[in-house]
Each structure stands twice: as structure tokens, then as C-alpha cells.
C-alpha positions, -999 to +999 in steps of 0.1 A: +159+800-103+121+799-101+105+822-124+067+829-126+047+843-153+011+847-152-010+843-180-045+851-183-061+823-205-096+807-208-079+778-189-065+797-163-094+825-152-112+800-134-094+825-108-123+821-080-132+786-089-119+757-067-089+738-082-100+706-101-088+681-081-068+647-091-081+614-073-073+581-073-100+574-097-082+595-126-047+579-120-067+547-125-088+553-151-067+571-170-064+552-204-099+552-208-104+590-200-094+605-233-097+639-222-069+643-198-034+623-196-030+624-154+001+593-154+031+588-169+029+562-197-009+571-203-020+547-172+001+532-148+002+496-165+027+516-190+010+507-218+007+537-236-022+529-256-051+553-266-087+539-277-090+574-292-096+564-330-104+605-343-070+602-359-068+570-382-051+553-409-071+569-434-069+609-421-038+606-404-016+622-439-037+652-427-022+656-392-004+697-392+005+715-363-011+731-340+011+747-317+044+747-305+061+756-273+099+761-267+117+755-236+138+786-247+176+796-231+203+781-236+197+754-218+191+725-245+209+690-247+181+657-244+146+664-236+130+629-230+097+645-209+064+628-217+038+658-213+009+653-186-026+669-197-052+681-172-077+710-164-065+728-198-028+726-188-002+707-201+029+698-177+062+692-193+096+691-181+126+702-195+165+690-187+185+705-163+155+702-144+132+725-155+089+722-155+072+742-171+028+746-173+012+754-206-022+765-217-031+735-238-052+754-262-028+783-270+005+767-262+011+801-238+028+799-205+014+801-175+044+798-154+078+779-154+100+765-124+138+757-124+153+737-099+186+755-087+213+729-091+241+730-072+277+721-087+292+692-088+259+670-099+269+637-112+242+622-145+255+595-161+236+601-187+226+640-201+204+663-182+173+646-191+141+645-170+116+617-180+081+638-168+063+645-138+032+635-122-003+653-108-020+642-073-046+661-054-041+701-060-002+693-068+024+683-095+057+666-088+090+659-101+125+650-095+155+666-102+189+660-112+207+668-073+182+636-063+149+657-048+116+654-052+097+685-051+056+690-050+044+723-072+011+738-067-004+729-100-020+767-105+008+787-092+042+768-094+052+774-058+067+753-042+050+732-015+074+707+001+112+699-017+124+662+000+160+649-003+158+615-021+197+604-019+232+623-014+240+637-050+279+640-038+278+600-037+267+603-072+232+601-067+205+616-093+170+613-104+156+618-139+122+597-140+086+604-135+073+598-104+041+571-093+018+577-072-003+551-056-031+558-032-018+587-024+016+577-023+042+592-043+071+565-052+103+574-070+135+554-074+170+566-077+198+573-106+234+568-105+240+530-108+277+540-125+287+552-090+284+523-067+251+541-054+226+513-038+190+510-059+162+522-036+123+527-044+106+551-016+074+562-010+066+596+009+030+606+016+019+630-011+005+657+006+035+665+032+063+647+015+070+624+045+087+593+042+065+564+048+087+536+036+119+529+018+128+496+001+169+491-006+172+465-037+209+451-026+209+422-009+216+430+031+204+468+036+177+475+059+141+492+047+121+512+070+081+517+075+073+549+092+105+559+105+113+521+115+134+496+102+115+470+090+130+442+070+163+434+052+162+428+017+174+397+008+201+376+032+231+396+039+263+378+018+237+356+003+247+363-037+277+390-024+312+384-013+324+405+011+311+440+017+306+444-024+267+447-013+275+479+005+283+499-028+262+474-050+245+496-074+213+483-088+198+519-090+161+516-098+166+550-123+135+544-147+106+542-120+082+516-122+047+503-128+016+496-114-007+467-117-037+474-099-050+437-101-022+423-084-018+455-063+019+453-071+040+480-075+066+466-103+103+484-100+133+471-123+168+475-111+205+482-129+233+470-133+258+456-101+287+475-092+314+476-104+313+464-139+343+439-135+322+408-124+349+390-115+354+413-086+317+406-074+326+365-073+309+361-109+333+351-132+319+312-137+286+297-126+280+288-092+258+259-083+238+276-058+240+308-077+254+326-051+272+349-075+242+361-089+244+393-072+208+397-060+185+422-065+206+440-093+195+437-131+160+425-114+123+434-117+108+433-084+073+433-075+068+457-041+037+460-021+026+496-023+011+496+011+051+490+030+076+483+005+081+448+011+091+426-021+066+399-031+086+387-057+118+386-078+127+381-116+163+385-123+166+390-161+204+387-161+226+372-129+263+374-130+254+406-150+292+417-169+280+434-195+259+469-178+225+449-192+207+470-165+175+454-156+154+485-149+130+485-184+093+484-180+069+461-171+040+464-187+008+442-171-016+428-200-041+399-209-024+377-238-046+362-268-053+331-246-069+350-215-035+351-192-028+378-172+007+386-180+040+407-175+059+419-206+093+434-202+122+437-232+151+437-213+181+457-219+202+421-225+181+417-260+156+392-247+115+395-245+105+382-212+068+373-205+060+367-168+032+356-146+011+384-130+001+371-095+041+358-087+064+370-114+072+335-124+092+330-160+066+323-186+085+324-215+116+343-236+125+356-273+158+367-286+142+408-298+173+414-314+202+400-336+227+381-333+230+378-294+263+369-283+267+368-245+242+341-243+230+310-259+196+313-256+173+312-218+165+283-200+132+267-191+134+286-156+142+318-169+182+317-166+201+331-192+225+300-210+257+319-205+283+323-235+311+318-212+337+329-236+317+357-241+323+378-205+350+400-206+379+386-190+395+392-156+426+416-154+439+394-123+446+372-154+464+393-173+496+390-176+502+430-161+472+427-143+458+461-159+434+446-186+412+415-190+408+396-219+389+417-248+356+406-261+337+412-289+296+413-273+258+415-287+241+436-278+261+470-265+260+480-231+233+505-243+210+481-247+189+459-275+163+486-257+176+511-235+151+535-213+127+542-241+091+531-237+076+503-259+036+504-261+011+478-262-021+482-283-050+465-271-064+465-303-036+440-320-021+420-290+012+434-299+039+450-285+062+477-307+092+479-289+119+505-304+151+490-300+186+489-316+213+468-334+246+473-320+276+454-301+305+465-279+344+462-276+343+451-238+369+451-211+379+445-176+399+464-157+411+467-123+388+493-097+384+504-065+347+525-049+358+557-041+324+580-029+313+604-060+340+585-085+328+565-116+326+524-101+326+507-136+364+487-140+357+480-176+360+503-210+342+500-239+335+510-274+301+509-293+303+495-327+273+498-353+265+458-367+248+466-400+260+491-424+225+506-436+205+509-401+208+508-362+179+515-352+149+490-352+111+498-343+094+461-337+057+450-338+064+416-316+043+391-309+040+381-276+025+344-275+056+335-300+078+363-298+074+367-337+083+402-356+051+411-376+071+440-391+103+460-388+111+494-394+148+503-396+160+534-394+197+547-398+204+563-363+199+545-332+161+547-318+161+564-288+123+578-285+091+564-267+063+547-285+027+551-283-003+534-303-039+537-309-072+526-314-071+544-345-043+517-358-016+543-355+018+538-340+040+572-334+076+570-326+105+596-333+136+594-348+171+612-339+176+627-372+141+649-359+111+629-373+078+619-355+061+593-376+027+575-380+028+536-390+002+516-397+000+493-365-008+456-384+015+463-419+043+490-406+035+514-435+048+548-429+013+571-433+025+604-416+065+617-413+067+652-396+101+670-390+107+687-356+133+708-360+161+684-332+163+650-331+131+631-311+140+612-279+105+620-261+073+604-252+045+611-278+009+616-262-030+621-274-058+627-260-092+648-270-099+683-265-128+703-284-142+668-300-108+668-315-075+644-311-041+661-307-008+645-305+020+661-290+056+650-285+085+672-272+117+676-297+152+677-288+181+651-294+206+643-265+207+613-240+233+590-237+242+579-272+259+610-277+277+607-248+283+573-247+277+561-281+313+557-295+313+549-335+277+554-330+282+587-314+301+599-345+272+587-369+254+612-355+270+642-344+254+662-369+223+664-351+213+692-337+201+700-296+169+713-291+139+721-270+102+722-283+068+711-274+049+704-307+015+699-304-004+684-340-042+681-349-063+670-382-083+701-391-122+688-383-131+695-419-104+666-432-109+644-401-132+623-419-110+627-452-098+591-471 
């Protein structure tokens, strides 16, 4: 249902004004243009970084709110939207779909769309939607039956709705779009039903296609309504038809390095599960069981979709260590230009820029188990006895072989966004301390049915936390400081100039650390657990942050003992929007 409500704010009654428009210019300057946040991840590098420094260690104990917004109905469960400033509005989205425009001075609504779902959509994962993103006179997002639909940005009415993939197969999308000279790119959702990873990019004004870019091995992309070029060599690192239903779904979007002029896109885990179905259950000498592109960050020319590079973070993936985490483009302490991904598998990957080439490798988390360590080319030093074993084994042919893994099949960091502060060289990566019972079972694709052939069950590995928030080091992979905290970590991270980090826990908490010691400074409590993207930016001669509260997501759903640790926690659905009153802003 689309609703719209009027509201007749300062920020609004601009009524015979022409609309601000966003360029190019803002999408890439937007880290160093404090007054508006126009991309997801507060630029498109991801790195979630604000030189804003109004808010600081010293005044931060004096952050209160100063609004808050509620998503209101009933319609609750994980809200993991990062907000987008601009032009006095604030754009959030809500789960099942759900966008909403905001005066960012009052917190009042201006107007509010809701994508009409039709039954029988298939998330893997809650009814989350990740944020949206501003181009032009328009505002964009994706929702949960796999379309992409362009808003005007004043009114909410809708100006184009594209298909992106066939939500019957099993097809979704929850992230926040890029856009890219005046491109708008999204990737796809739904890598538990043998979907095939895609990245497409549409023009922005229309919403025509202009080029699509499979990440399977063997499928054809197109440029302008023409095939263009296969990815990859058909039955290269596939037996059989297994490409054909091969997953690799491309679910958390990507990045932009605007150096390079690379579009950076990571992809999930193969299909099915079972690797010994997909020819990977022992190494190969030519690696031809590495089932290429899946569990992969590829770097794509924004102009046609073609792939100028490859990283696979785990071939002969078994374990559902989707690849699809962000890369995040940054100059190290030495003057390299590097990538820096943590990957779902528990390891800290630093890549060259220009080619994607392996740089170097950390263990992130504890106690790895599925591998040994990584190689000096990158590949992962398989644990053989650590891949869950092959029901054509068994003895009834119905089960594989049991094992015992590190980390869980949620990931030493799942979707949530680590940030980068230019200000200490260091990464703060939230991540999580947990293992699975994993096994194999037998499976066949049927269209719209779960592809996985293994079950599970998420075990906590330490009695007093899960959760881990990370200042890392990335010339040496070193920990500068930890934070644990009892449930798992499931929100984004942002830092500052000010020497601030803010994350937010489950049990409802956005905090405030010091970014060189760790020391809590600021602990506020939302009301529902915090699995959102915290923002700031300057309005007034002032610094707000705002995050949006409500627990959900997949641990919940998929989190097995886990889940049960935490099933106390409340749903939710607020935007709460905090600010140091100017006469303590310069308080010690």
C-alpha cells in the first residue's frame, strides 16, 4: 500500500523552489560533505568514516536525544536501514519493504511508501532492507519480491518499478543500491535457493537495463540489450550443469573505488551446500573444483559489467562462508593503495587496488577450524578433516560424516559493516565467536525450494561473550582492543574524527568507544535490540548521530543455541536521532 502524508515543515515549503538536485559530485564527495549523507556507507569506498570532530571524546557523555521516529504498525521484526540525509530530509527504510521520508529537524513525516508484496516471497533471512540511495530528483530502493523502484524524492510517487529477478525462484533483494555515473547497480538475494549471483546496472532516470553481469561461471551478460560476454569458461570449475543453479547471489551490493574506477561486488556461497555434489570434496590440482565466481569479490567495470578481476576468498566453499562482505578501498601506513575485506570465513584479507591481487591475511577470529592458515597466494590451507563429509559415504546414504567447525556458517562477520577511520589506520570490524555442528546430506534443485543439503546447529564457543567488536590493524593484522559483548554483534560500525566509534548491541544499546583505547564513553538504550547502520553529519553548526532500533535478522532465525540466548529480546522499529546540547559541546 502506498500511503502519502503531507507535511508542511521548514524543510518541505520550499513548495515553488526547484528540487535540490543530487550529482555525481555529491555521491563522490560525500565523506567530506558533513552536511548531507547522499551514499550508503557515508561514501562509496564504504568506509564509514566522518571527519566531523563536534562530538568528541571529551563531550561525547553529553550526547541526549533529539528526536525519534517510529516506523509504527505492526510490522516490526529486523530493521538494518542505514538513514540517507539530504535537503532537510532524512530517507530510511523499514522491513517488509517499507521507505519512509522524514523532516530531519522535527523528526515529522513527510510521506511514507510500502511496497505491496505479493505472497509467497522467499527471504532467507528476516524482512530486512539495508537503505536506499538518492540520484538526480529521485530515491531508490529494492524490495523483498526482487524490484527496484525510483521515488520522487519530494512526493513519494512512484516513477519507474523494474523487475530485478523471479521472486518464485527464490529471488529477493534487501541491500542499498549504487549508483555510479548515473548508473544505478543492485545485486540479488536468495543464494539458499540455487538462484545465480547477478550485479545489473539500469540507467537511473528510466530504469532501463544497460548491462547485467551473471557471477557463475558459464552464463551470458548483456550490454544494451545484447549479449555480450560469458563469465568465466563454461564447466571450467563446474561439473555438469551444477553452474546453472550455482548460487553465488551478490545480496550485500558493493563498492566503489573511484581511483581504479572499479565497481567492487562480493558473491555467496555455491549451491547446494553439500560440496561434494559440486566436485569439491578433495583438492584438485588445477583447481577445477573451485567453483568460480561463488564466495568471490570481483572487481566490475561500471561503464559494461565486464570483470577486471577475481579474488576468491574461499574455493571448494562447504561451509556457507559467503563471500559477499565489503570491500573497503584505503591507503595503508606505508602509502599503498589497498583493498580490505573481513570475510565471512574468519580471515582479514588485504588486496591490491589496481588488480585485486592477495596482499596479505589474518586469522580475525578464534580458534579457526576449517583451515590451517592461507597461503602465500591467497588460498586457504584446507583442514581436510574439517569439511563435512559426503552422505554417498555413509553407510544409508542419508547423512555425511558430522563435524565440529570454526567459525559458524553465520560468519566470523556476517553482513554488518566494519568502518575505517582515517584518523588511526584501523579497521573496527564487529564480528562474532561461534562454531557449527555441520552436516551433509543428500539434495536435489527444485525451483523456489531451499538448495542447501546440509543441517546445522550454532553453538556459542565462550561461556561469558559472543560477540566481539575489533580495532585491527591492517599492516599486521594485530587487535589493538576488543570489546566483547554477551549477544552476538549484529550492527554496523561507524567512526570519527572526533575519536569516536559507535556500534549497537542486540540487547538495545548504541555505544561510543574511544577509537585508540576501546573505553566505553557513551552507552544509550533504544528501546529493541540494534542491528542498524549509525550515521552523523552536521546540521545547525551542530553534530547529530542517528541509528535506527530494532532487533531481528538472521540470528534469530537461524541462530540455534544462539538463537535461544537471546529470545528475550524484543522487535522493534525506531529512528533515534541524538545531539550534544551547544552549551555542553565544548564540556570536559
Amino acid at each position: 500500500m502506498h500511503r502519502f502524508l503531507l507535511v508542511v515543515t521548514a524543510g518541505v515549503l520550499a513548495s515553488g523552489l526547484a528540487q535540490a538536485q543530487v550529482t555525481e559530485d555529491d555521491l563522490q564527495n560525500d565523506q567530506a560533505v558533513t552536511t548531507q549523507i547522499v551514499t550508503n556507507g557515508m561514501g562509496r569506498h564504504l568506509q564509514r568514516y566522518s571527519p566531523l570532530d563536534i562530538i568528541n571524546t571529551s563531550n561525547v557523555k553529553n550526547l541526549v536525544p533529539a528526536w525519534a521516529f517510529s516506523f509504527g504498525g505492526e510490522k516490526q521484526r529486523g530493521q538494518e536501514s542505514q538513514p540517507l540525509i539530504y535537503d532537510g530530509v532524512m530517507y530510511v527504510t523499514g522491513s517488509y519493504s517499507r521507505i519512509y521520508a522524514v523532516d530531519v529537524k522535527t523528526g515529522e513525516e513527510i510521506w511514507q511508501y510500502d511496497a505491496r508484496l505479493p505472497e509467497g516471497i522467499l527471504p532467507c533471512c528476516d524482512v530486512v532492507n539495508r537503505g536506499a540511495a538518492i540520484y538526480g530528483d529521485k530515491v531508490y530502493f529494492g524490495t523483498l519480491d526482487a524490484r527496484i523502484v525510483a521515488l520522487d524524492r519530494k512526493t513519494g510517487d512512484v516513477v519507474w518499478r523494474k523487475k530485478i529477478a523471479d521472486y518464485k525462484a527464490g529471488y529477493s533483494y534487501t541491500a542499498a543500491p549504487l549508483i555510479v555515473d548515473g548508473l544505478i547497480i543492485t545485486g540479488n538475494s536468495g543464494g539458499e535457493f540455487g538462484v545465480v549471483g547477478e550485479v545489473q546496472a539500469r540507467d537511473a532516470e528510466t530504469g532501463d537495463m544497460v548491462w547485467t553481469r551473471p557471477v557463475i561461471e558459464g552464463h551470458m551478460g548483456t550490454f544494451k540489450g545484447e549479449e555480450s560476454t560469458m563469465t568465466g569458461t563454461l564447466n571450467a570449475t563446474w561439473p555438469g550443469d551444477m553452474w546453472k543453479t550455482g548460487g553465488g547471489a551478490t545480496w550485500l551490493g558493493g563498492s566503489y573505488d573511484a581511483e581504479t574506477d572499479t565497481l567492487v561486488f562480493g558473491t555467496g556461497n555455491p549451491a547446494p551446500w553439500n560440496s561434494h555434489l559440486r566436485d569439491a570434496g578433495e583438492p584438485k590440482p588445477d583447481n577445477s573444483g573451485d567453483n568460480l565466481y561463488a564466495a568471490s569479490r570481483l572487481g566490475i567495470d561500471p561503464a559494461n559489467g565486464e570483470i577486471k578481476w577475481h579474488f576468491q576468498t574461499t574455493p571448494r566453499e562447504g561451509w556457507d562462508f559467503d563471500g559477499v562482505n565489503e570491500v573497503i578501498p584505503f591507503e595503508d601506513a606505508n602509502g599503498n593503495k589497498r583493498f580490505a575485506t573481513a570475510d565471512r570465513n574468519g580471515f582479514f584479507y588485504v588486496l591490491n587496488r589496481e588488480d585485486g591481487a592477495f596482499v596479505d591475511a589474518f586469522p580475525f577470529v578464534k580458534d579457526i577450524t576449517w583451515a590451517e592458515g592461507i597461503d602465500e597466494n591467497g588460498r586457504p590451507i584446507f583442514a581436510e578433516d574439517n569439511r563435512p563429509g559426503d552422505p554417498a559415504a555413509a553407510a544409508d546414504g542419508a547423512k555425511g560424516e558430522n563435524v565440529f567447525s570454526i567459525p559458524s556458517f553465520l560468519g566470523g562477520k556476517n553482513w554488518m559493516p566494519m568502518a575505517y577511520s582515517q584518523k588511526t589506520g584501523l579497521f573496527y570490524v564487529p564480528s562474532n565467536e561461534w562454531g557449527m555442528d555441520i552436516w551433509n546430506e543428500p539434495i536435489s534443485y527444485k525451483k523456489g525450494a531451499a538448495y542447501l543439503g546440509a543441517g546445522f546447529t550454532i553453538k556459542p564457543l565462550f561461556e561469558d561473550y559472543i560477540g566481539s567488536l575489533k580495532a585491527i590493524d591492517p599492516l599486521t593484522g594485530e587487535v589493538k582492543w576488543e570489546y566483547k559483548n554477551n549477544a552476538p554483534l549484529w550492527s554496523g560500525v561507524m567512526t570519527t574524527a572526533g575519536g569516536l566509534v559507535f556500534a549497537g548491541t542486540p540487547e538495545g544499546h548504541l555505544k561510543a568507544f574511544n577509537d585508540e583505547t576501546g573505553e566505553e564513553l557513551w552507552s544509550f538504550q533504544t528501546g529493541s535490540g540494534v542491528v542498524g547502520q549509525p550515521i552523523t553529519w552536521e546540521m545547525d553548526g551542530e553534530q547529530f548521530v542517528a541509528v535506527v532500533s530494532g532487533w531481528g535478522g538472521a540470528v534469530p532465525l537461524w541462530g540455534g543455541e544462539v538463537a535461544k540466548k537471546v529470545n528475550y529480546l524484543n522487535q522493534g522499529g525506531l529512528v533515534w536521532v541524538f545531539k550534544v546540547p551547544k552549551q555542553l559541546a565544548s564540556s570536559n
